[in-house]
C-alpha positions in Angstrom: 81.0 63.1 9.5 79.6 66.0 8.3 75.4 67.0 9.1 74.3 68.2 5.5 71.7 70.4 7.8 72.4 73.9 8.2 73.3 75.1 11.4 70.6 76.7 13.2 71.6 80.0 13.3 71.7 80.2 9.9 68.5 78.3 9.3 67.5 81.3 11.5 68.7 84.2 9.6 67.7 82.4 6.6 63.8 82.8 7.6 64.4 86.1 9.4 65.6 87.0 6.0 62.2 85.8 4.4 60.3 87.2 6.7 61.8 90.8 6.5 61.1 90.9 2.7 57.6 89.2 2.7 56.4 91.7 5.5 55.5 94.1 3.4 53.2 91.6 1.6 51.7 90.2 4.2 50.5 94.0 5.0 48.9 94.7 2.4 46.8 91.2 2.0 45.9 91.6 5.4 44.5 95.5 4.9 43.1 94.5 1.6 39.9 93.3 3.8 40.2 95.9 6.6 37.0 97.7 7.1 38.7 100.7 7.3 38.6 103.4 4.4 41.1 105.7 4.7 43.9 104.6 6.8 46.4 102.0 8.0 44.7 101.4 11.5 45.8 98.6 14.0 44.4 96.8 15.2 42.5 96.4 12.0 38.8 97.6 12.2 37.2 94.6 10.9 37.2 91.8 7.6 34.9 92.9 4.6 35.1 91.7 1.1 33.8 95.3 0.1 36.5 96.5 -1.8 37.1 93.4 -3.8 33.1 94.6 -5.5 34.7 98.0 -5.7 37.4 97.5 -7.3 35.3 95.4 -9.7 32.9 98.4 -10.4 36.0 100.5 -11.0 35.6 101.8 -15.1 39.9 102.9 -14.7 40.8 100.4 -12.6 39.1 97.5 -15.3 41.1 99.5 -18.3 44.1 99.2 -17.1 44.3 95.8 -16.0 43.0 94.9 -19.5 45.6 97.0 -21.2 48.5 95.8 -18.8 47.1 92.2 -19.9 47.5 93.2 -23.5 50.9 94.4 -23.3 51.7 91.3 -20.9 50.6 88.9 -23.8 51.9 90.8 -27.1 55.6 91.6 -25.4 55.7 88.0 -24.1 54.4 86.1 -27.4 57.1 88.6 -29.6 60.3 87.3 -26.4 59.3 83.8 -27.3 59.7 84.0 -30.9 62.8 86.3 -30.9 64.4 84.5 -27.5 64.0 81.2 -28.8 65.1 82.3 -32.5 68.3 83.9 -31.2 68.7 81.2 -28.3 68.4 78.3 -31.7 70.9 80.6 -33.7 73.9 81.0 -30.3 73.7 77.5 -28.9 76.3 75.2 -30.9 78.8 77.1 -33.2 81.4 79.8 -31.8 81.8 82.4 -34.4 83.1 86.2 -34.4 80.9 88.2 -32.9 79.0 86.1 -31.1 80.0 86.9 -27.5 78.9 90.7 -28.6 75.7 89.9 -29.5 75.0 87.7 -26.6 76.0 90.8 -25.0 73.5 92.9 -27.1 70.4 90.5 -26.0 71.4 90.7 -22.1 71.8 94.0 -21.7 68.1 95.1 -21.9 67.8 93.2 -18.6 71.1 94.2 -17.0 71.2 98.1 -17.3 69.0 100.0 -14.9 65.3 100.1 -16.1 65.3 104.2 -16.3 68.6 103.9 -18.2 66.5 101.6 -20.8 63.7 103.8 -20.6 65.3 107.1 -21.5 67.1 105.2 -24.6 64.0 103.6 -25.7 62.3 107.0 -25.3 65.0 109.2 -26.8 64.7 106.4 -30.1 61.2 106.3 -30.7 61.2 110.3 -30.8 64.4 110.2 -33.3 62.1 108.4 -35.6 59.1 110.5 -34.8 57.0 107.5 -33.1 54.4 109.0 -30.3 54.2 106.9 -27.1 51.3 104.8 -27.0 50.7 101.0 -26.8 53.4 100.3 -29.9 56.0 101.5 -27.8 54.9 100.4 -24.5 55.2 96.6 -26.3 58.1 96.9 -28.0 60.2 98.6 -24.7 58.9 95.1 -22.4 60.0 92.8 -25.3 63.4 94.2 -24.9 64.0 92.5 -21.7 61.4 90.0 -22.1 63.3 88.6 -24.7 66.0 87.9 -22.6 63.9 85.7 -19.8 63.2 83.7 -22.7 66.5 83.7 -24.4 67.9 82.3 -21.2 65.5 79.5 -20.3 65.2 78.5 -23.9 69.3 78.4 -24.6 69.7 76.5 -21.2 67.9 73.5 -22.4 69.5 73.5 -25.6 73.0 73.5 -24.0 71.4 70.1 -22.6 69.6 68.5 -25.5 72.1 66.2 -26.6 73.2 66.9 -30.7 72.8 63.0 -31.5 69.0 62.8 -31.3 69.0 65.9 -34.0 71.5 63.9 -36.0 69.5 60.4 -35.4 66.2 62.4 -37.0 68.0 64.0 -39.8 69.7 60.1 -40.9 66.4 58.8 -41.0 65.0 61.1 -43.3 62.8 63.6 -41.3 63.3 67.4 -42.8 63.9 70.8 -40.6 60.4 71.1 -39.7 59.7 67.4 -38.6 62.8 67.7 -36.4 62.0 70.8 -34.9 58.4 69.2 -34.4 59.0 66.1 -33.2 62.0 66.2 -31.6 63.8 69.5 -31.0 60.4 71.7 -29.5 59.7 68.2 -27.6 62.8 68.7 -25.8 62.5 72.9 -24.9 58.8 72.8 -24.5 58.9 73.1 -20.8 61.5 75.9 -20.9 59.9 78.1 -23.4 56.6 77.9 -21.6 58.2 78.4 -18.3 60.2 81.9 -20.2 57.2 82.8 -21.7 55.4 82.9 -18.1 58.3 84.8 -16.4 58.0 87.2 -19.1 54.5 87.6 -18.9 55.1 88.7 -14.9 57.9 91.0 -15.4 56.1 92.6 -18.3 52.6 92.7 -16.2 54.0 94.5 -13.4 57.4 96.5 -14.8 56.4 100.4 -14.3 59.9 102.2 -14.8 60.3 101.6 -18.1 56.8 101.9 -19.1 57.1 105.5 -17.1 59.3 106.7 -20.4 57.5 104.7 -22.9 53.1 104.9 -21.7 52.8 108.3 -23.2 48.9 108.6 -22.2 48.6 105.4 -21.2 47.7 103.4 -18.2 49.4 100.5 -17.2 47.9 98.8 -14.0 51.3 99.6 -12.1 51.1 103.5 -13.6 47.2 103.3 -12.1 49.1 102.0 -8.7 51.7 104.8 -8.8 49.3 107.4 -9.5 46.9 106.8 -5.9 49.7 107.0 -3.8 48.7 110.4 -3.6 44.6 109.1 -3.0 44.7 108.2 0.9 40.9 107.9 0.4 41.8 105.2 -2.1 43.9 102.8 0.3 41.8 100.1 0.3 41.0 100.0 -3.5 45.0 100.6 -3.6 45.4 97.5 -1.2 43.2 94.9 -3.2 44.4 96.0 -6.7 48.4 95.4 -5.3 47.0 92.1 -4.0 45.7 91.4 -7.5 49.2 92.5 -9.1 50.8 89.8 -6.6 48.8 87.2 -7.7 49.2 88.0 -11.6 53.3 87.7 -11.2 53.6 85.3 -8.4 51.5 82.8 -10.1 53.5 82.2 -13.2 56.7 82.3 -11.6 55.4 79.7 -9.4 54.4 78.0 -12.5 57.5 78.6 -14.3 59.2 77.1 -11.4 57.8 74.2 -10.8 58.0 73.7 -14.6 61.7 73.5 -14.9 62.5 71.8 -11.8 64.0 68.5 -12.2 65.0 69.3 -15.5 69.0 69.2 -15.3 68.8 66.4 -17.7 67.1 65.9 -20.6 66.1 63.2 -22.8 69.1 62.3 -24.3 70.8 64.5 -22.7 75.0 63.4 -21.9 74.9 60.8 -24.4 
């Protein structure tokens, strides 16, 4: 007999693991209500709400989290459409080709960001296109795509084929299917892609770097006060805020496809 418990030295490097990479976080929440203004002090100096009102009465600090939210929602509306599009046209028939464009939509997400960036970059000047907001949307749908496009072409693979047959014999067109049967069946997937996307778009920063142009990003405002130290605190609360903005749909998108191995109809 075999104890389907770990052993407990690695259930022990497991969490020292999680600790070691959540550290970091756990820094900056707690300085985000330090009392201090200009340092990383320990102890910490006291607990104030302060900055939280100051970062509220912040003019830059309000436009870029309004543009980042912008971007966030036009790159992850055009991934939904395009992911599930290609993820509806790749999931049944084999034909030539196919493996190379399935390689075309991953690769956005697999190359390094700056190697994305400098492509992206180095096409929109070819065509004489300034960076700006246009190109700062189009270079997150790239790889937002892709979170969608995976999610959305995982639940087709486990959809079963007889239920889209069984609507079709009884007289239901393309549309009612895809209504009433088909979106039924990937609804939970596409909204948990479209929330991933919406976090990695919120928060990427290399390769809006090669695509912003003049523009701010909230992760660009970040990068920009590392060199502030009078701004640590306002630095602290707006990282907080970024956490929150990505963790909070991956939680979401989590909890929305777990448990979904099988699907209605799905291995019949």
């Amino acid at each position: 007999m075999h104890s389907e418990r770990a052993a407990w030295g690695l259930r022990l490097a497991a969490w020292g693991g999680l600790v070691f990479l959540h550290f970091p976080i756990l820094v900056i929440l707690l300085y985000a209500f330090n009392t201090e203004e200009s340092a990383y002090s320990f102890p910490l100096k006291g607990f104030t709400l302060e900055w939280f009102a100051v970062v509220g009465g912040r003019e830059d600090v309000l436009q870029a989290i309004v543009l980042s939210l912008k971007i966030a929602c036009l790159a992850t509306a055009i991934a939904m459409v395009l992911g599930t599009l290609a993820a509806a046209a790749l999931y049944r028939r084999s034909f030539f080709g196919k493996e190379s464009i399935t390689l075309m939509l991953i690769l956005p997400i697999a190359l390094p960001g700056i190697i994305t960036g400098i492509a992206l970059l180095s096409a929109f000047k070819t065509l004489g296109i300034d960076p700006g907001f246009f190109t700062i949307v189009v270079g997150h749908a790239t790889f937002c795509v892709v979170i969608v496009y995976n999610n959305v072409i995982a639940r087709f693979r486990r959809t079963s084929q007889s239920l889209i047959e069984a609507s079709m014999d009884l007289g239901a067109d393309g549309w009612q299917t895809f209504r009433y049967i088909i979106l039924p069946n990937i609804a939970t997937a596409l909204l948990a892609g479209g929330m991933l996307a919406f976090a990695l778009s919120f928060d990427e920063i290399i390769v809006t770097t090669f695509t912003a142009g003049h523009e701010q990003t909230l992760p660009l405002w970040l990068l920009s006060q590392l060199s502030r130290p009078r701004d640590v605190p306002v630095t602290n609360v707006v990282a907080l805020l970024v956490m929150l903005a990505t963790m909070l749909p991956i939680l979401g998108a989590y909890y929305l496809t777990r448990g979904t191995e099988t699907v209605a109809g799905g291995g019949k």
